[in-house]
Phi, psi and omega in degrees: 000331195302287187293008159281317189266006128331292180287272230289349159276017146241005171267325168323301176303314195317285147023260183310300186281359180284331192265335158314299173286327158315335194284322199281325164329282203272012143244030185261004172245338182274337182277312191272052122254021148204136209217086226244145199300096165292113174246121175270151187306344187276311186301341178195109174350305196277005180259006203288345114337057210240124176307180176258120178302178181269331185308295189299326155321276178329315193269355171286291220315320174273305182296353176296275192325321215271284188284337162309288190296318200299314196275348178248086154204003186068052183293328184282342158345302222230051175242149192299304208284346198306272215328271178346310134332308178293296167318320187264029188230328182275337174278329170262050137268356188252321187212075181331316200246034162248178188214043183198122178238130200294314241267014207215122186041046195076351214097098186230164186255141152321327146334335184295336183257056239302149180227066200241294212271339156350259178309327189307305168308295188338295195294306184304301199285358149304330212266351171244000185084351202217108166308320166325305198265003125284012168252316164332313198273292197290344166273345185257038176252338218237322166283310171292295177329325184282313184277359153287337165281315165304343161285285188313313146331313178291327189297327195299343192234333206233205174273192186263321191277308141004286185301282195335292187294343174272352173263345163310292171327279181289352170297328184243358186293122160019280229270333143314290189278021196270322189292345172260320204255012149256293185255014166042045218266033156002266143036273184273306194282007169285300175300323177286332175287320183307310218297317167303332157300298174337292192296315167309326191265341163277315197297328191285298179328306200291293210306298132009253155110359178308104169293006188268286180332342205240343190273315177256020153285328176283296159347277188316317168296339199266336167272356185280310236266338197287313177330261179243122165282332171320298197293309175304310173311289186322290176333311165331289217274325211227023169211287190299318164303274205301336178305294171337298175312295188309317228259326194296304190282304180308328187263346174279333191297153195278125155283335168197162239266107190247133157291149138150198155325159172293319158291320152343277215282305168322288163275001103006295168288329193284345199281313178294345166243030175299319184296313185288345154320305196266009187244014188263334177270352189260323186303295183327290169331299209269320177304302189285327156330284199290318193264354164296339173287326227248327178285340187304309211288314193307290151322334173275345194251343179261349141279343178283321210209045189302134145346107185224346186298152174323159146335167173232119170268146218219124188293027168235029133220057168283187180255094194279358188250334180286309170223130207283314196281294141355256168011272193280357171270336190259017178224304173302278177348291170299321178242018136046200199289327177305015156293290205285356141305339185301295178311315194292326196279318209271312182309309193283321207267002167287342212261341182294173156308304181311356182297010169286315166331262180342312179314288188329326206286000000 
């Protein structure tokens, strides 16, 4: 029963990602028949207003129906982590403010855990009664925000129709639906929409100089970090680190074309980009403040009670060419035809302003 019920998760993901990558096709072909100028929000000032597109309408609109019908129709039934979820959502609905549950293993604390998507369940499924339809309310919440973050991340480089079409794109993307409607990963689409909302609000913050801007960045990582913390380290480094770099690099470039050493020339850009420099350092500063408060219970318990069990092993991090079937739920799967675009992508956008993007992939 075990090894049926393998094969019918993975023809489901197959599925899934067969109707994703149709999607992503024909519109990764409707973008290269017109190739209309990008200008990112970082690049140019007067854009620092940007309405809500009809495009980013459209894809809250398909990922509300789309992942909406999947999830109250119980697609998280049959996902590894939903349950698990579920659990931990009943125990603070059973005690907000505790943090230790008899019912597990002899007992273990809740602190082991980041508790944001937690408390979420919690709060929703009282007001319906039924935790199942809070872990529901909250992932597909959790979804929609992640493909509003993707539009907004996109926007910082490239245009609002671009950004539009790239949130069209995560409304219907794999690597999404493997992760909500397979692996019931709550959590991860929580932190990654916040921490991409988040970035919108660093890229404005650096560029900028908005203090609000700087309130909800901090804000947002610190609800990122209450989520998942795995997402914020990583994030850090591979979505928030190249926004920062770039931001630098747009205030340091020359309006015209200057002579001299090289050092000369060196110290020139960094001297034109001191103000973002120094709001890039206030930003930084005020963040790890704030997430050392959201981490304390997590690090007081993991000094108190270090980890020594084995590793547990997990198939993404196996040997996908040693087994194939890995290979495709944890690789093919997740980046669906944006695999064969990534070289071509990475290659051009090295050769652009944008390479820290190009770096980051």
């Amino acid at each position: 029963m075990s090894r049926l019920s393998d094969i019918y998760r993975t023809i489901t993901a197959l599925k899934a990602w067969f109707m994703a990558s149709k999607a992503d096709w024909i519109l990764m072909s409707a973008v290269s028949d017109q190739q209309p100028e990008l200008i990112g929000l970082l690049d140019h000032p007067k854009l620092h207003k940007t309405p809500l597109r009809k495009l980013l309408a459209a894809a809250l609109i398909i990922g509300l129906v789309f992942h909406g019908t999947l999830l109250f129709t119980g697609s998280f039934t049959e996902t590894y982590d939903a349950f698990i979820h579920i659990f931990l959502g009943d125990h603070y609905a059973r005690d907000w403010f505790s943090t230790w549950d008899q019912r597990w293993y002899t007992g273990f604390t809740t602190a082991s855990y980041p508790p944001a998507v937690h408390m979420g369940i919690a709060a929703v499924g009282s007001l319906f009664g039924d935790l199942r339809i809070g872990f529901v309310v909250v992932m597909l919440v959790g979804v929609l925000l992640l493909i509003l973050g993707v539009y907004r991340f996109s926007r910082l480089w490239v245009g609002s129709r671009e950004a539009g079409i790239a949130a069209l794109l995560a409304s219907l993307a794999s690597g999404i639906v493997e992760a909500t409607h397979l692996f019931g990963q709550l959590p991860t689409i929580w932190a990654l929409g916040l921490l991409l909302n988040a970035s919108w609000h660093v890229g404005r913050y650096v560029k900028f100089g908005h203090r609000q801007d700087l309130i909800f960045s901090i804000a947002l990582l610190a609800a990122t970090t209450a989520g998942h913390h795995v997402t914020t380290l990583f994030g850090s480094v591979f979505f928030l680190g190249p926004v920062i770099v770039y931001a630098l690099l747009v205030s340091s470039r020359p309006t015209k074309k200057l002579s001299g050493p090289i050092t000369a020339l060196a110290i020139r850009r960094v001297a034109a980009s001191l103000s973002e420099l120094r709001r890039s350092i206030v930003l930084t500063l005020s963040t790890v403040l704030l997430l050392v408060v959201v981490v304390l219970p997590y690090w007081l318990w993991t000094a108190n009670d270090p980890i020594t069990q084995i590793p547990i092993p997990h198939g993404s991090r196996a040997n996908f060419l040693a087994d194939l079937n890995l290979g495709l739920i944890f690789f093919v799967i997740p980046w669906g035809l944006f695999l064969f675009g990534l070289p071509a992508s990475g290659l051009h956008y090295l050769r652009q302003r944008q390479w820290p993007l190009a770096a980051s992939l």
